[in-house]
N, CA and C atoms of all chains as a GROMACS GRO file, in nm:
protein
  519
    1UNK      N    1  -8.061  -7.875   5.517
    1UNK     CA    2  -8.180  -7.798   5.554
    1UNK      C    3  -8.306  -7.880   5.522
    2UNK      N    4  -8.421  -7.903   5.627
    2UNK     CA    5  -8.493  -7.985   5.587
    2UNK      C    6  -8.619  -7.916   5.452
    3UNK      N    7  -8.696  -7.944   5.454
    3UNK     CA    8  -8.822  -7.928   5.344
    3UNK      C    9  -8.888  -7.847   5.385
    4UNK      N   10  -8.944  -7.831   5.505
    4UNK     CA   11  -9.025  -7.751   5.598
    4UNK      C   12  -8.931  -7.633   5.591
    5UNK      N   13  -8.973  -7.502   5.516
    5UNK     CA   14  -8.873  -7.356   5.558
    5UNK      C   15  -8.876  -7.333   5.700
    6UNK      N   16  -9.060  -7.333   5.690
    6UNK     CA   17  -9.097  -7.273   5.808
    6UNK      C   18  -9.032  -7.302   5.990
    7UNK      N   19  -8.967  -7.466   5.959
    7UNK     CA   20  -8.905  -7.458   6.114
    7UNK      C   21  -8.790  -7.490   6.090
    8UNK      N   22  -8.701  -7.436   6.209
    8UNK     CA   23  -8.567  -7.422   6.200
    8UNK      C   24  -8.527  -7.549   6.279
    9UNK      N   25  -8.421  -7.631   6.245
    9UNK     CA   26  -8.392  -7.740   6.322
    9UNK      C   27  -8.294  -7.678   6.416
   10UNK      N   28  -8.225  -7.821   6.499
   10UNK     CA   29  -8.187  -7.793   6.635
   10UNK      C   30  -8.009  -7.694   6.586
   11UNK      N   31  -7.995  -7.752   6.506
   11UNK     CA   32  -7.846  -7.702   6.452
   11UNK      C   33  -7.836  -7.546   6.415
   12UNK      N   34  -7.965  -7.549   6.352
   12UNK     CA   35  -7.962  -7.362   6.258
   12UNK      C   36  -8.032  -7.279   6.406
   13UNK      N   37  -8.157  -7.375   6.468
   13UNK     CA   38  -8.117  -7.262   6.591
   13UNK      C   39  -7.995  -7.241   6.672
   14UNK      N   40  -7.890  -7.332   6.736
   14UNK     CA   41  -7.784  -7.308   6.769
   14UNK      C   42  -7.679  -7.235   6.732
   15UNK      N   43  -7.647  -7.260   6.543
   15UNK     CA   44  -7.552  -7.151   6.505
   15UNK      C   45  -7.611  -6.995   6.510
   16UNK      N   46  -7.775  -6.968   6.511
   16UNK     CA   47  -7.809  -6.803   6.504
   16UNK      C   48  -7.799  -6.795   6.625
   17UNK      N   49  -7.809  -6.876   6.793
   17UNK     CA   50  -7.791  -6.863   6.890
   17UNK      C   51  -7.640  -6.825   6.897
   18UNK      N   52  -7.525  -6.892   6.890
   18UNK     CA   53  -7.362  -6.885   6.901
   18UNK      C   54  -7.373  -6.758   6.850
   19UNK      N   55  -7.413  -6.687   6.702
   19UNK     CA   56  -7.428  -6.568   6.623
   19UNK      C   57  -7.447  -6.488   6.748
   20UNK      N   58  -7.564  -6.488   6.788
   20UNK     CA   59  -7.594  -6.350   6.867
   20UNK      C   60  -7.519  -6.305   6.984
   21UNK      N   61  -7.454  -6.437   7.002
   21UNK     CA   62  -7.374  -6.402   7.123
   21UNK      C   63  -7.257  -6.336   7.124
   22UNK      N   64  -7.211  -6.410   6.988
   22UNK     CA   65  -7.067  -6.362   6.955
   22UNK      C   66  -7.076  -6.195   6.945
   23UNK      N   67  -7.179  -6.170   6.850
   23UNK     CA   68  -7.197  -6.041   6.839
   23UNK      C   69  -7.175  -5.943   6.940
   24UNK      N   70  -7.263  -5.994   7.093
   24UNK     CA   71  -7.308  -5.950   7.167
   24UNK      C   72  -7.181  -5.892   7.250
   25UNK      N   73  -7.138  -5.990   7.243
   25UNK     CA   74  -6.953  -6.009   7.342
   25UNK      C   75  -6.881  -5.929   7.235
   26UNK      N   76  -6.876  -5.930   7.128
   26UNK     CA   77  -6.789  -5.796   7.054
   26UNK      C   78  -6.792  -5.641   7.094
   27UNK      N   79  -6.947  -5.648   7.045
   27UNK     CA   80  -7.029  -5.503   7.099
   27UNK      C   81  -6.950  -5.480   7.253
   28UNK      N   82  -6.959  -5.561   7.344
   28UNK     CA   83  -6.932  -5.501   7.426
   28UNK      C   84  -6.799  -5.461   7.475
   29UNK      N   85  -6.680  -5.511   7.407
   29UNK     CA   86  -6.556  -5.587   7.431
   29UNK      C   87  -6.521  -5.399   7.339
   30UNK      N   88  -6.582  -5.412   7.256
   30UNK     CA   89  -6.563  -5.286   7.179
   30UNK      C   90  -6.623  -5.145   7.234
   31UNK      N   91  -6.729  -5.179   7.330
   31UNK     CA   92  -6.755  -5.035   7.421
   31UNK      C   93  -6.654  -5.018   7.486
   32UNK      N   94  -6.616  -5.137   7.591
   32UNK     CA   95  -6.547  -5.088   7.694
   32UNK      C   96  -6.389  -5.061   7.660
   33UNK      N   97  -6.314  -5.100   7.539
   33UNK     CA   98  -6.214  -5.060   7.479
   33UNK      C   99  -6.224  -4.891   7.466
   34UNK      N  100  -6.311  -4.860   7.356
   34UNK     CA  101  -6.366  -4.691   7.331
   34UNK      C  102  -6.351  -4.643   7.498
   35UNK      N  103  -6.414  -4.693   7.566
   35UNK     CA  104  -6.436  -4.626   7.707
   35UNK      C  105  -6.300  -4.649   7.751
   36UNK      N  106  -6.252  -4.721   7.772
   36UNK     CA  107  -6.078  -4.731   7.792
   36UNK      C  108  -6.003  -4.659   7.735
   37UNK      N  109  -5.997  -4.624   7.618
   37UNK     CA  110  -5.917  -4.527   7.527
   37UNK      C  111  -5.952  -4.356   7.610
   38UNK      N  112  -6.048  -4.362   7.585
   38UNK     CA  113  -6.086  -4.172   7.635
   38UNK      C  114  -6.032  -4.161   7.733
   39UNK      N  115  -6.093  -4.297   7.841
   39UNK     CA  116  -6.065  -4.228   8.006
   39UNK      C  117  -5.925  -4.226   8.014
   40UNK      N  118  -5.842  -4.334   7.988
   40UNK     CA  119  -5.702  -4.330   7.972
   40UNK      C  120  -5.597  -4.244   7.934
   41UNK      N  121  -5.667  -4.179   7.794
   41UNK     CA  122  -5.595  -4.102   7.739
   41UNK      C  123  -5.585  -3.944   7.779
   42UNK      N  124  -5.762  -3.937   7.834
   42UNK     CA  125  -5.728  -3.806   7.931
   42UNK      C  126  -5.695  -3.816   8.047
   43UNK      N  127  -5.642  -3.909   8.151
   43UNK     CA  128  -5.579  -3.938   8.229
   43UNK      C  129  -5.454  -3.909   8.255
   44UNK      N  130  -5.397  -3.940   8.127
   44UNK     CA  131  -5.224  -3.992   8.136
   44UNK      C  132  -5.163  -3.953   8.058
   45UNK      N  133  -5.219  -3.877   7.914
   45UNK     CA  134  -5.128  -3.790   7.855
   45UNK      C  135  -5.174  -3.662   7.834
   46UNK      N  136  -5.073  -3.559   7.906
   46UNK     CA  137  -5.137  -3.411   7.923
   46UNK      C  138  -5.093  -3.357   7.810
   47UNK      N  139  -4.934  -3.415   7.783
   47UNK     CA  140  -4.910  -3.316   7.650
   47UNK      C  141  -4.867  -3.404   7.557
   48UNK      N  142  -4.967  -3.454   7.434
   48UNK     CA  143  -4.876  -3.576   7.378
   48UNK      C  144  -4.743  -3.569   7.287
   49UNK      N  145  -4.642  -3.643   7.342
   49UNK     CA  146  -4.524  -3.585   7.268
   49UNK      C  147  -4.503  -3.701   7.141
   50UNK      N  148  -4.361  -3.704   7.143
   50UNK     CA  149  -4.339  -3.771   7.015
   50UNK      C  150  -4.337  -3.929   7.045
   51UNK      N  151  -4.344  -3.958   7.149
   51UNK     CA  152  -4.356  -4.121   7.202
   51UNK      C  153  -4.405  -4.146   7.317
   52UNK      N  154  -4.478  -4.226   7.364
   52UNK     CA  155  -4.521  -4.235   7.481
   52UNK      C  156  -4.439  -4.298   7.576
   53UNK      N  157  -4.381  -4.176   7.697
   53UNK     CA  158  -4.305  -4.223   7.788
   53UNK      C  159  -4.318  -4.366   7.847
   54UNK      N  160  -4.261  -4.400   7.920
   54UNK     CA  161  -4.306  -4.500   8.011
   54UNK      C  162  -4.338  -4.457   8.095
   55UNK      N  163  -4.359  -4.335   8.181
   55UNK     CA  164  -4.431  -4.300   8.251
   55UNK      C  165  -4.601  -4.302   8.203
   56UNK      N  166  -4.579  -4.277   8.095
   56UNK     CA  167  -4.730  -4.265   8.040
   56UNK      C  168  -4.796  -4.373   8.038
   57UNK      N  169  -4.681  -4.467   8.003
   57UNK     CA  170  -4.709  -4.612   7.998
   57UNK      C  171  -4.781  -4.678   8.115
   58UNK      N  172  -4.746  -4.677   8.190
   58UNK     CA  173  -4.753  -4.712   8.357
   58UNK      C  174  -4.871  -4.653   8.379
   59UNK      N  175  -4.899  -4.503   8.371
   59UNK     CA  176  -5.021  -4.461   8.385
   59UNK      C  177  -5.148  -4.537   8.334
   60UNK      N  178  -5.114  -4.540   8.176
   60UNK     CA  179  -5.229  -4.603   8.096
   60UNK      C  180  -5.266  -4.727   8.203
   61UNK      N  181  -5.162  -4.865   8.204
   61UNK     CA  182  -5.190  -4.943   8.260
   61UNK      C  183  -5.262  -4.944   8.383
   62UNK      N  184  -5.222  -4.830   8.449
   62UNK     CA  185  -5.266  -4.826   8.601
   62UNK      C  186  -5.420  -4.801   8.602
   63UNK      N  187  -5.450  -4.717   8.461
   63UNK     CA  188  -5.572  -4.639   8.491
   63UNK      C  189  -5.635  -4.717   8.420
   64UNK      N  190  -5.629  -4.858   8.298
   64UNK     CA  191  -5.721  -4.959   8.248
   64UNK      C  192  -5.763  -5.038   8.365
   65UNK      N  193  -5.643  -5.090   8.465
   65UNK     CA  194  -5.701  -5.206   8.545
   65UNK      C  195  -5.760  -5.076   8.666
   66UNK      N  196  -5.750  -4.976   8.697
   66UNK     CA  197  -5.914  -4.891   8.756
   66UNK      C  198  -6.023  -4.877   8.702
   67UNK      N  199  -6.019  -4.849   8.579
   67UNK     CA  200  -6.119  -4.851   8.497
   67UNK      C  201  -6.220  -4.976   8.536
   68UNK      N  202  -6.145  -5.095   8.438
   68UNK     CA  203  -6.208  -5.218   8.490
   68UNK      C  204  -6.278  -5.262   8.627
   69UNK      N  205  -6.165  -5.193   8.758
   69UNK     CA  206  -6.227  -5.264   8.881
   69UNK      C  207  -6.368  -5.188   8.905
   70UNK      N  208  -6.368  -5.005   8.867
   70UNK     CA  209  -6.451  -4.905   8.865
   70UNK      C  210  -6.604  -5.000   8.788
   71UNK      N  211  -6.570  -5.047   8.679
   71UNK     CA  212  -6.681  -5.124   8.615
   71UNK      C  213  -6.735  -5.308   8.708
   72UNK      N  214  -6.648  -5.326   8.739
   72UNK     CA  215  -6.672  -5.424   8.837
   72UNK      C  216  -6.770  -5.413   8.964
   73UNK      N  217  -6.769  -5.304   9.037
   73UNK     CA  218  -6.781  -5.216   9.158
   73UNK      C  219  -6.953  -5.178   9.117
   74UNK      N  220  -6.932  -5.113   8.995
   74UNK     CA  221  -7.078  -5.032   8.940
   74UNK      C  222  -7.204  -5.174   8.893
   75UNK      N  223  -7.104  -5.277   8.847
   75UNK     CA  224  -7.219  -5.344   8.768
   75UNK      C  225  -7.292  -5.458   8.925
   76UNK      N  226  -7.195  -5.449   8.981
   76UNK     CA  227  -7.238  -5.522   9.106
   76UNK      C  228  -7.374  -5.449   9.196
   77UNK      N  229  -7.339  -5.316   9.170
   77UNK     CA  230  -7.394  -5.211   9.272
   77UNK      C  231  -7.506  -5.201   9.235
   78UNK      N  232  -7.539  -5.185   9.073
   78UNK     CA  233  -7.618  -5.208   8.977
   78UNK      C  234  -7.790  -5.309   8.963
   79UNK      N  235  -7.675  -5.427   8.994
   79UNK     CA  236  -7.740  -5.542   8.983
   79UNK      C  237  -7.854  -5.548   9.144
   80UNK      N  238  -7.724  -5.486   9.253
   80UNK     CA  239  -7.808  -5.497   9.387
   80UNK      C  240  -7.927  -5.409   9.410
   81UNK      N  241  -7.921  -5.294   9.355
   81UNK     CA  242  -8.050  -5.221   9.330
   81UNK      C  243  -8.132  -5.231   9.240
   82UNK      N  244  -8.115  -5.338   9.111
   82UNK     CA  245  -8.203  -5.377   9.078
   82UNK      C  246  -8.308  -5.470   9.130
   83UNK      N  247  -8.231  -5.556   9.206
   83UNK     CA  248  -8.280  -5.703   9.278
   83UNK      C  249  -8.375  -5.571   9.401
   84UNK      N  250  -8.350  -5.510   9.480
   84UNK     CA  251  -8.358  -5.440   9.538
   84UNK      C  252  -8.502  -5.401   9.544
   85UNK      N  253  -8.525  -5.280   9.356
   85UNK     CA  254  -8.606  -5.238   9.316
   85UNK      C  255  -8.746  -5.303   9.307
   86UNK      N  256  -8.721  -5.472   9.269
   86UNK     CA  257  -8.737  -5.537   9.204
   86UNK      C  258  -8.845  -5.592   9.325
   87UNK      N  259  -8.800  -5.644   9.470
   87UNK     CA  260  -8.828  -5.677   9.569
   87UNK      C  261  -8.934  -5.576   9.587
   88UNK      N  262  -8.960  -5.449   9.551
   88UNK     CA  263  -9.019  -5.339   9.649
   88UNK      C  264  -9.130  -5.339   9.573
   89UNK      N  265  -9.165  -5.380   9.449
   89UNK     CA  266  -9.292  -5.344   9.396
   89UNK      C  267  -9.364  -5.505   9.378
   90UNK      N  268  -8.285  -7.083   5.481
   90UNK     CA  269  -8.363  -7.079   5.625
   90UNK      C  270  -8.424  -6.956   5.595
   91UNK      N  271  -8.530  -6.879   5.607
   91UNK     CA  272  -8.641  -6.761   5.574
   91UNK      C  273  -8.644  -6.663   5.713
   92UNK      N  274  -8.669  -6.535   5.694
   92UNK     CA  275  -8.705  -6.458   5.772
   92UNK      C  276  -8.817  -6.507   5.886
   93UNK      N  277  -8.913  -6.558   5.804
   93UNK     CA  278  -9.033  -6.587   5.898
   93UNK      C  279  -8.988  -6.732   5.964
   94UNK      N  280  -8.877  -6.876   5.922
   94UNK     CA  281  -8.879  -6.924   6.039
   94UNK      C  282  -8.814  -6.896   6.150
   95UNK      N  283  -8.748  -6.716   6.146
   95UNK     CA  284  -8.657  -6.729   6.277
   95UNK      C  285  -8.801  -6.676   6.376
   96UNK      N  286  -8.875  -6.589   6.294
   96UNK     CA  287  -8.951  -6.534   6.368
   96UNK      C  288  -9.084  -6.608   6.381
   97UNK      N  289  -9.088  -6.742   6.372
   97UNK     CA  290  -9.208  -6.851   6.394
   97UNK      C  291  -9.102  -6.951   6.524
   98UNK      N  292  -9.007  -6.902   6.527
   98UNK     CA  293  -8.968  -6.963   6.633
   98UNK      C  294  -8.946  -6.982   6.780
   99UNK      N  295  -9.037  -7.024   6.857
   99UNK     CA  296  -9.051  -6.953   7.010
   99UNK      C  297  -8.892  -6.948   7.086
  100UNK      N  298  -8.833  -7.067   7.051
  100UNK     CA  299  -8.711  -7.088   7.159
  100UNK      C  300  -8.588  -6.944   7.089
  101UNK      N  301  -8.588  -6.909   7.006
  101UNK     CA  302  -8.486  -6.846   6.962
  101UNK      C  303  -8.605  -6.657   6.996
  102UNK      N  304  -8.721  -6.651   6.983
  102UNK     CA  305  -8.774  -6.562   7.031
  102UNK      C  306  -8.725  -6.490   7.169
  103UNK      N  307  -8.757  -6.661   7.226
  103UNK     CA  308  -8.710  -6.636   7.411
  103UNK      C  309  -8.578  -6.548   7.427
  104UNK      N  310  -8.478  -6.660   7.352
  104UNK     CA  311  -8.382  -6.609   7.349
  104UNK      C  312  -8.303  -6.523   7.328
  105UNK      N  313  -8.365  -6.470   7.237
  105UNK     CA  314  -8.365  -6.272   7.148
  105UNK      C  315  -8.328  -6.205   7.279
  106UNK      N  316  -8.464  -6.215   7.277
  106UNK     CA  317  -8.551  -6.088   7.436
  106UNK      C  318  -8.466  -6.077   7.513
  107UNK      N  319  -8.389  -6.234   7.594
  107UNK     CA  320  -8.325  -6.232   7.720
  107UNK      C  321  -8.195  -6.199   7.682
  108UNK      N  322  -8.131  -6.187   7.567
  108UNK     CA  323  -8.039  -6.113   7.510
  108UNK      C  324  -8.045  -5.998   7.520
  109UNK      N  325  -8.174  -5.931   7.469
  109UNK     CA  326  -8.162  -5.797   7.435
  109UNK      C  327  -8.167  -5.708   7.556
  110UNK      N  328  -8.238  -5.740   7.696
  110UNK     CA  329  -8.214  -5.720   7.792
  110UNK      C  330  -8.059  -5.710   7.871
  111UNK      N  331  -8.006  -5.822   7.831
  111UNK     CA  332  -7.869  -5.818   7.882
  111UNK      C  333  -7.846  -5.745   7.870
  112UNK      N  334  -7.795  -5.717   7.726
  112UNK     CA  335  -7.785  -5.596   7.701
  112UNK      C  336  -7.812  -5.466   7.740
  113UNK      N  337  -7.908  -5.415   7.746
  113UNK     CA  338  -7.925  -5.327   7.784
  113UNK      C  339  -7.884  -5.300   7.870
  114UNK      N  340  -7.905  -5.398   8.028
  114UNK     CA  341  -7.828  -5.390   8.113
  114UNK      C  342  -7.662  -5.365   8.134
  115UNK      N  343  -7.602  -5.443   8.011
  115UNK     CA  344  -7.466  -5.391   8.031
  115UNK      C  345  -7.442  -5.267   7.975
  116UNK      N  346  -7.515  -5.223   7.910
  116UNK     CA  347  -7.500  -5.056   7.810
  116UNK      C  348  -7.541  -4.965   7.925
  117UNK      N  349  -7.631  -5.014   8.022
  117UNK     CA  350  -7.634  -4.895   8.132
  117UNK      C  351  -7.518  -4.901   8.240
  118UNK      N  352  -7.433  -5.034   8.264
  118UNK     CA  353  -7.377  -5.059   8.343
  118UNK      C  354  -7.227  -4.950   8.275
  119UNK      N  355  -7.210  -4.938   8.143
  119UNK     CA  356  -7.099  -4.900   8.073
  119UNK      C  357  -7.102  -4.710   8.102
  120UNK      N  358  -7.250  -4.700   8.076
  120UNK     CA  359  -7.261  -4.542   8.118
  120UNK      C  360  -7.264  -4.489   8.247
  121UNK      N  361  -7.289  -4.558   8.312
  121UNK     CA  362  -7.267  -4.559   8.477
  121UNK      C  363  -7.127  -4.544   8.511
  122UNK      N  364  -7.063  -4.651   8.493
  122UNK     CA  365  -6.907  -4.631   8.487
  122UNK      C  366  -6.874  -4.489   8.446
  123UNK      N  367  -6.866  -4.471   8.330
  123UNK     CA  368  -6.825  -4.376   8.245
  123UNK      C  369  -6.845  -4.229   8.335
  124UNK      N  370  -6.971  -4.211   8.373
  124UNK     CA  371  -7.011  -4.112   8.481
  124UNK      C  372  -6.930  -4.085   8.609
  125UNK      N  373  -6.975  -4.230   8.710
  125UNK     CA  374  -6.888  -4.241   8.833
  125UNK      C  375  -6.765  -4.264   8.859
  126UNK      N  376  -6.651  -4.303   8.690
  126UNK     CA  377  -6.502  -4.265   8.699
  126UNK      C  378  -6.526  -4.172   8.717
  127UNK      N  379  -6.490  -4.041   8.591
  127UNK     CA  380  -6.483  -3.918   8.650
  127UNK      C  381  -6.509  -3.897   8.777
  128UNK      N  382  -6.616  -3.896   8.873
  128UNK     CA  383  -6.656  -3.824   8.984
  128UNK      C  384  -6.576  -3.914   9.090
  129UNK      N  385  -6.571  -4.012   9.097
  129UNK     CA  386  -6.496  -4.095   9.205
  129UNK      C  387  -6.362  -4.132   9.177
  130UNK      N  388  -6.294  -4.157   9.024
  130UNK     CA  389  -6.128  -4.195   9.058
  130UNK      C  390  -6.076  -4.145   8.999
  131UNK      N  391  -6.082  -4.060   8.878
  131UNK     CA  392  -6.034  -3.978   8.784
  131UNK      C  393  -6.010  -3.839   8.867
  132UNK      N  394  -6.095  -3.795   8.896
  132UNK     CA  395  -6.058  -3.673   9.012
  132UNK      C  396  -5.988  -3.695   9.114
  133UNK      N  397  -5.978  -3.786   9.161
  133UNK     CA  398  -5.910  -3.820   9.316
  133UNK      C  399  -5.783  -3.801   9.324
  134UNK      N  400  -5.757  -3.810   9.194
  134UNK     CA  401  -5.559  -3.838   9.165
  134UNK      C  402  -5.499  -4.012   9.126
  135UNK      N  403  -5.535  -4.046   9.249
  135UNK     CA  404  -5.459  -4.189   9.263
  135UNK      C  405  -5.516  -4.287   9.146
  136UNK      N  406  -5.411  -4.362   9.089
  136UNK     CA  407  -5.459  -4.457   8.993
  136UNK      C  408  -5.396  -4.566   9.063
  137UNK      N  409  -5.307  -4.585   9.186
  137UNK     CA  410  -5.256  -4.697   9.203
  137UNK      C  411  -5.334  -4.815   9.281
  138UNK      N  412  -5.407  -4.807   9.340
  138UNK     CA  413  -5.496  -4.882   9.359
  138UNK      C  414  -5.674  -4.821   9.436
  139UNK      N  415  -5.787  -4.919   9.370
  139UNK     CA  416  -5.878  -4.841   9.453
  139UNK      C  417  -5.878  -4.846   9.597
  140UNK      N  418  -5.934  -4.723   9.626
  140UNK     CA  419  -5.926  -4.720   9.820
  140UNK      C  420  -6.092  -4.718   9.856
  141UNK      N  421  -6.055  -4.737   9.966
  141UNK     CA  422  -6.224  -4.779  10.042
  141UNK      C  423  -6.318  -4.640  10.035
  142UNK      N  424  -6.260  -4.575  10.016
  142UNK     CA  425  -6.351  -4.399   9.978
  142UNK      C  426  -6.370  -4.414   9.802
  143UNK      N  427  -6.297  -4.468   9.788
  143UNK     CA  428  -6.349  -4.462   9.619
  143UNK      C  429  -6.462  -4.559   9.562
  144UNK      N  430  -6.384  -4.644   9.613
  144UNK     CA  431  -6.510  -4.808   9.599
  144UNK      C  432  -6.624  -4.714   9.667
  145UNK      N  433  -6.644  -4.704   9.786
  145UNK     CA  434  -6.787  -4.614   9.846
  145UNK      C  435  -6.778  -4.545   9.747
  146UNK      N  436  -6.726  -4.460   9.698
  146UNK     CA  437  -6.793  -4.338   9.659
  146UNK      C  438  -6.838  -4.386   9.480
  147UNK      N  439  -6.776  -4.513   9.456
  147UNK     CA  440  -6.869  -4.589   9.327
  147UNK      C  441  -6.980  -4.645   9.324
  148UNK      N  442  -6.987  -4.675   9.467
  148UNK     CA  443  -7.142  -4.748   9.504
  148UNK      C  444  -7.231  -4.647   9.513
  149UNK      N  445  -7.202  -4.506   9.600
  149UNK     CA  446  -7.269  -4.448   9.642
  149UNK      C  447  -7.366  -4.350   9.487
  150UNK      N  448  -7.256  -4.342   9.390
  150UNK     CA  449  -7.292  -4.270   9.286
  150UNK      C  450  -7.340  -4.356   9.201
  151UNK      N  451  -7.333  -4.463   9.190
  151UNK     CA  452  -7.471  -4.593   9.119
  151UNK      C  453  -7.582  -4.534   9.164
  152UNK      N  454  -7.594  -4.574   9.280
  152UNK     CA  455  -7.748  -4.536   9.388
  152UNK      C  456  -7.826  -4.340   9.370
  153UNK      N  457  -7.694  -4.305   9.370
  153UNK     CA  458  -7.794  -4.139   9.377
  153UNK      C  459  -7.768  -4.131   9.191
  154UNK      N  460  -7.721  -4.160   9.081
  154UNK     CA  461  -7.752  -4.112   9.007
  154UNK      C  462  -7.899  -4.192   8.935
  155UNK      N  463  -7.948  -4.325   8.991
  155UNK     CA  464  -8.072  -4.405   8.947
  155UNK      C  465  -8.136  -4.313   9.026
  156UNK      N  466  -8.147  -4.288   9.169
  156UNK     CA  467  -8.252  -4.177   9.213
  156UNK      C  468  -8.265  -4.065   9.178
  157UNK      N  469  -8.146  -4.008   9.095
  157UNK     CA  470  -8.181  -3.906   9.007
  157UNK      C  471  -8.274  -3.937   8.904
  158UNK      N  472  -8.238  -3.996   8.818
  158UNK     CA  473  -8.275  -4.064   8.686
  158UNK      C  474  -8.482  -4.113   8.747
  159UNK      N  475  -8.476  -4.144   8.883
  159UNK     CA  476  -8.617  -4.173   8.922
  159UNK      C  477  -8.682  -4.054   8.966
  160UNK      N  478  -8.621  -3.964   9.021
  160UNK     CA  479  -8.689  -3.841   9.067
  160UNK      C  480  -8.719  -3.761   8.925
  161UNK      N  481  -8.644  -3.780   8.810
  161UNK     CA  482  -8.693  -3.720   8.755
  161UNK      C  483  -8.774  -3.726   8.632
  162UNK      N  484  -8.777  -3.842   8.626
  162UNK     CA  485  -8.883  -3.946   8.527
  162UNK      C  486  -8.995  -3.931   8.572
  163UNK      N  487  -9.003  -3.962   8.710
  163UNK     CA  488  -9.152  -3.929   8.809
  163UNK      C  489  -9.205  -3.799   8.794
  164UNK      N  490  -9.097  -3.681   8.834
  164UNK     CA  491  -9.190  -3.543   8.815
  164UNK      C  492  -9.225  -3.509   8.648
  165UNK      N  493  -9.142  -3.553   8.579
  165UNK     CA  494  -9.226  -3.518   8.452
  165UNK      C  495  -9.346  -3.609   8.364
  166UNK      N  496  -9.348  -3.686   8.430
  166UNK     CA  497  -9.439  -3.770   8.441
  166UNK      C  498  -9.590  -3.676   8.478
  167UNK      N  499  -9.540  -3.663   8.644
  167UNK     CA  500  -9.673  -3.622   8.678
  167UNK      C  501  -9.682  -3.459   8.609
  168UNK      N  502  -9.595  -3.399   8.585
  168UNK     CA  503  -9.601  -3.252   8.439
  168UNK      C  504  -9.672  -3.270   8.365
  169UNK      N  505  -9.660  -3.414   8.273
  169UNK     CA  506  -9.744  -3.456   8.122
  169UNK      C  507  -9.895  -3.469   8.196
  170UNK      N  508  -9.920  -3.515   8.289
  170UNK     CA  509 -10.037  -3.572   8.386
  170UNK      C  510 -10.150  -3.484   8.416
  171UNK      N  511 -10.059  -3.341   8.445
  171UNK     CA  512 -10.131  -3.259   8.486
  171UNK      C  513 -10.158  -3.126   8.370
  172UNK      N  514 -10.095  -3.191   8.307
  172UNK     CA  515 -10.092  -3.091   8.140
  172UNK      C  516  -9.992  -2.969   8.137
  173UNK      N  517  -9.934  -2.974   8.220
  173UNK     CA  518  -9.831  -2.836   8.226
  173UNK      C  519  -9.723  -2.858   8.112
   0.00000   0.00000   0.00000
């Protein structure tokens, strides 16, 4: 660390840069899990028994990779009405 | 390293901001979802693959729930405006 507190060299800005990101990509990795769990679970198990069928199984799966494409679809749609918005004023 | 040189620092400033934006953007993109499953594939039945009425009907419910969200930011807007 050099002498100067006051400025941060090229290294300590990079590791609080890598920091925020990592963070950033957790946070979100961890929404869309939570959001995966609910939608899934009220999806595909109506009555939960003592193990999860493989039918249930199949469901879950079926209804994460909708989920996902559903979030794919929105953030695109998203983005185009922002650009959109964005153009008009 | 001190509180005040992260915040004497322009390039990691920049970089905050255009973070924190992302963000935001993906936190609305997550509640959007969350909304237009239910209404478009969760109700429909089918989980086996999306169909061209669903994809539409994900686009379509992006678009009318921001014009919700604008129609109604605007009228209470002009409510506070007019003192009601």
């Amino acid at each position: 660390m050099s002498l100067d507190t006051q400025k941060l060299d090229v290294n300590q800005r990079q590791q609080i840069m890598t920091s925020v990101q990592q963070q950033l990509a957790i946070q979100n990795a961890q929404e869309l899990l939570q959001k995966l769990s609910d939608k899934c679970f009220k999806a595909c198990i109506q009555k939960p028994g003592s193990t999860l069928s493989s039918s249930e199984q199949k469901c879950i799966s079926q209804c994460s990779d909708r989920y996902m494409d559903a979030w794919n679809i929105v953030s695109r749609a998203y983005a185009e009405r922002i650009k959109r918005e964005s153009n008009r004023h | 390293m001190s509180l005040s040189s992260l915040a004497n620092d322009p390039e990691l400033q920049k970089f905050v901001a255009a973070k924190e934006l992302e963000n935001q953007l993906t936190t609305q993109v997550h509640h959007l979802t969350n909304i237009c499953f239910d209404k478009c594939v969760e109700s429909s039945g089918s989980l086996s693959d999306l169909s061209a009425k669903q994809t539409t009907c994900l686009q379509n419910c992006v678009e009318r729930f921001l014009d919700c969200t604008m129609l109604i930011t605007n009228r209470t807007v002009q409510r506070i405006q007019q003192g009601r």
